[in-house]
C-alpha positions, 0 to 999 in steps of 0.5 A: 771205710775210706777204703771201702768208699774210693771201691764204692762199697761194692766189697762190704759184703765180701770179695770174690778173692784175696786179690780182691780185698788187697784192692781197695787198700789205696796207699794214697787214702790211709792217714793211720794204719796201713795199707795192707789187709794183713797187717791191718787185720794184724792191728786189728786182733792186737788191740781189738782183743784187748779191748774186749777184755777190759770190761772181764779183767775189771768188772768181770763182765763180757760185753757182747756189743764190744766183741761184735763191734770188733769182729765187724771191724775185722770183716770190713778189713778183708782180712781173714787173719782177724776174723779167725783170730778173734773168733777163737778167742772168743769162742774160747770166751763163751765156752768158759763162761757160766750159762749154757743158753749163751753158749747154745745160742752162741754156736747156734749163731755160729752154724748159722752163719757158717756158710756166709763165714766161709763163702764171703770171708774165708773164701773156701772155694779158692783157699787153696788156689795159689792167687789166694794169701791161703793157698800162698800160704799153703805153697810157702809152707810145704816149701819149707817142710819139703826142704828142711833138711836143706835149712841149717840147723843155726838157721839161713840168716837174717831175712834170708825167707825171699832166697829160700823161697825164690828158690824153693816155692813152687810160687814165689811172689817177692814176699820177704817172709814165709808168713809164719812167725814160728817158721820164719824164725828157724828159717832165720835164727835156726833151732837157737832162734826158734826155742829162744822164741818159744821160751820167751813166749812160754815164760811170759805166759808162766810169768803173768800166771804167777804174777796175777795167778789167774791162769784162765785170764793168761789162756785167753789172751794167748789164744788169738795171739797165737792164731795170729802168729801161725799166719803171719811173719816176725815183721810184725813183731812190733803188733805183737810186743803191743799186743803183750804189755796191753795184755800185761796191763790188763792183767792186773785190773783185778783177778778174772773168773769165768765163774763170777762173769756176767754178759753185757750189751753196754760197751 
């Protein structure tokens, strides 16, 4: 909110562009976090989904007033990154759980807000225009695809995205990274690097699995996980390892069931 207050508020209610939602992170205001909507909306999904998880593995109840007071948070960040991270996560949520009212009434909620969704948070209109974090995105990807048989296969070396793509992007504006975990790690640490990573993530995932045996708790966890992964780059692998020993933790409060979930509006 003290970002939003040195831009009068005048963002709130969307902005008109990514440049415009960078703007109001005044790295000289900020006492925690950063000062930088990605990675911002990066620490919002990281404890945010977390959060909303606790009252399932523990009480086996899912607060609504918990999972809007997180995706609020998440809008007002400006970032894109949380808002569909979240979503997917907790649409996965309401789909699993018992009770088709909730759910008709959920994705009623979601068709109706859809084009406010997409006009002042996704900004469709300019997702593919190369001044939007997307449609940067969108550039830095292709590069990588175009060019990849131009990537050794035991990767370019550590950091080595800002040389890859000043010289193979179409637009290049000084990033240190090609905004895609899976991507940047072949890009760095070739096929070894990439297939370590993968199979890091997947034995967790089995690890948790048998542990807990509670394979539906495992599932919803990954999924913003993931979607936050294929938009953002391993410098913010520190969110990420925060994100699995809270996911880990939380794991263990007691045995989730979709089947014995209730709703709740207390937090």
């Amino acid at each position: 909110m003290l970002y939003h207050k040195q831009s009068n508020f005048q963002y709130l209610a969307g902005a008109k562009s990514s440049g415009e939602g960078t703007d109001i992170y005044n790295n000289t205001l900020y006492f925690w976090g950063l000062d930088n909507k990605n990675l911002f909306g990066a620490r919002i999904v990281t404890i945010g989904f977390p959060y909303i998880l606790i009252g399932a593995a523990r009480f086996n109840r899912i607060s609504l007033s918990r999972i809007l007071l997180v995706i609020i948070l998440a809008y007002i960040s400006m970032s894109r990154t949380p808002i569909f991270a979240l979503i997917s996560g907790v649409a996965y949520i309401i789909w699993k759980m018992p009770g088709r009212y909730i759910k008709l009434s959920f994705f009623v909620l979601i068709a109706l807000i859809t084009p406010f969704v997409l006009n002042s948070v996704l900004r469709i209109d300019s997702i593919t225009s190369s001044s939007d974090g997307m449609g940067l995105r969108l550039i830095y990807w292709a590069a990588f695809f175009v060019n990849f048989d131009k990537i050794s296969i035991w990767g370019e070396g550590f950091l080595s995205s800002d040389k890859f793509l000043d010289k193979y992007a179409l637009i290049y504006m000084g990033e240190p990274n090609i905004h895609n975990t899976f991507l940047n790690n072949y890009l760095d640490f070739g096929i070894l690097g990439l297939s370590f990573y993968v199979l890091f993530l997947i034995t967790l995932f089995r690890y948790g699995k048998s542990l807990f045996n509670n394979r539906a708790y495992w599932v919803t966890a990954f999924i913003p996980l993931l979607a936050t992964m294929m938009v953002l780059f391993p410098g913010y692998d520190n969110d990420i390892i925060v994100y699995l020993i809270l996911i880990f933790i939380i794991g263990q409060l007691k045995s989730f069931n979709y089947n014995k979930c209730t709703y709740s509006m207390s937090l």
